[in-house]
C-alpha positions in Angstrom: -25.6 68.1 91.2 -29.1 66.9 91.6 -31.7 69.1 93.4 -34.9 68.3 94.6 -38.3 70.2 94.1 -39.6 72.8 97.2 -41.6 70.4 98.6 -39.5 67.7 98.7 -36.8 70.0 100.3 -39.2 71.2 102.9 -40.0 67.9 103.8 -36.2 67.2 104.0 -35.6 70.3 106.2 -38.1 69.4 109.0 -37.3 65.7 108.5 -33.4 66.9 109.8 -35.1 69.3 112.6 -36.9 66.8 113.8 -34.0 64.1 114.3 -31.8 66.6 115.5 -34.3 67.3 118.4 -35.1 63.8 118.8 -31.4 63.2 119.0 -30.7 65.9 121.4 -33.8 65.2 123.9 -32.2 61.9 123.6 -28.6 62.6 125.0 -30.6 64.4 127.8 -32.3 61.3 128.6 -28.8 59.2 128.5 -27.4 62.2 130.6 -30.3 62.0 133.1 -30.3 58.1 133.2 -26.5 58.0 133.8 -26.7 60.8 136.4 -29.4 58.2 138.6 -27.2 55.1 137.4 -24.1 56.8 139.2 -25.6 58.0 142.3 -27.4 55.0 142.7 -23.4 53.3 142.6 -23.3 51.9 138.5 -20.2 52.7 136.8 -20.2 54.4 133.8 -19.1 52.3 130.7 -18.6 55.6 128.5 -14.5 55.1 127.6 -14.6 58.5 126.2 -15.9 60.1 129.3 -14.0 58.3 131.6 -10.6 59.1 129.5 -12.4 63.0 129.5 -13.0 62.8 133.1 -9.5 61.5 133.7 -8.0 63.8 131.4 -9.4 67.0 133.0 -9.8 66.1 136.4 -13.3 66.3 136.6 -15.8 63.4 138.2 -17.7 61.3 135.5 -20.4 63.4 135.4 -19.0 66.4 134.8 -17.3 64.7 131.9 -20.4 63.4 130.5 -22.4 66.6 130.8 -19.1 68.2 128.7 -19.6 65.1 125.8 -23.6 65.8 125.7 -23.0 69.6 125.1 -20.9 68.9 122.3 -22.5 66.2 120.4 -25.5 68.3 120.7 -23.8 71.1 119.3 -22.6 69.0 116.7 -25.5 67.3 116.1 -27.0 71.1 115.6 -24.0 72.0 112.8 -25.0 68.8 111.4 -28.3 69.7 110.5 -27.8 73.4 109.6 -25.4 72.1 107.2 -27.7 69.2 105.7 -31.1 72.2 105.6 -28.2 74.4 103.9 -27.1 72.1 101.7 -28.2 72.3 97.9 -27.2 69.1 97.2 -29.6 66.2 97.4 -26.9 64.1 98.0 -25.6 66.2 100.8 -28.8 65.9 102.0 -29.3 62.3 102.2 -25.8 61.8 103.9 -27.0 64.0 106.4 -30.4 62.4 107.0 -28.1 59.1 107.1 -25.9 60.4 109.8 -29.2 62.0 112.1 -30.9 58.5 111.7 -28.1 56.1 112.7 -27.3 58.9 116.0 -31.5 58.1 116.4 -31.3 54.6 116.0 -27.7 54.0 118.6 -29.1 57.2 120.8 -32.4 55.0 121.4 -31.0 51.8 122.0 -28.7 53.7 124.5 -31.5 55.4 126.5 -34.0 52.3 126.5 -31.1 50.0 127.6 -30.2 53.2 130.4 -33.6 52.9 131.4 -34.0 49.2 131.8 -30.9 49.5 134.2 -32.2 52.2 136.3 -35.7 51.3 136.2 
């Protein structure tokens, strides 16, 4: 089990709070784009919230604003567990998992904006 020294894992630690709030301020920004996309008459492309919405007989957004609360919840284990973690490994794979969210949630939200823009 490899460890890392106090300062490294304090960097760690806000590194993971700081992509688990970008991430999440993110999902509020696809949430708010896709709430102007639909009531300006786009269709939602989500398969998962239109299986959700269809599922639960709720509209699309109600559906979405269900997926966002989760994944944010998620995305807030996520990061407990990786600041918990002793393992630098553990770590890492959580950093991983944070980054690629960042990296699809962005390209999500700027391609959200370009639409409704």
């Amino acid at each position: 089990m490899r460890t890392y020294a106090p300062l490294r894992v304090a960097r760690v630690d806000l590194a993971l709070g700081s992509l688990a709030a970008f991430v999440s301020v993110l999902n509020l920004l696809d949430l708010a784009t896709s709430s102007v996309g639909l009531q300006s008459g786009f269709r939602e492309g989500n398969f998962v919230a239109l299986g959700l919405s269809a599922a639960l007989d709720v509209g699309t957004l109600g559906s979405l604003v269900i997926l966002k609360v989760v994944f944010v919840a998620a995305v807030a284990l996520v990061a407990l567990a990786g600041v918990r973690a002793r393992d630098g490994r553990a770590k890492n794979l959580v950093l991983a998992s944070l980054l690629t969210s960042a990296v699809v949630f962005s390209a999500v939200s700027l391609n959200n904006l370009y639409w409704v823009l």
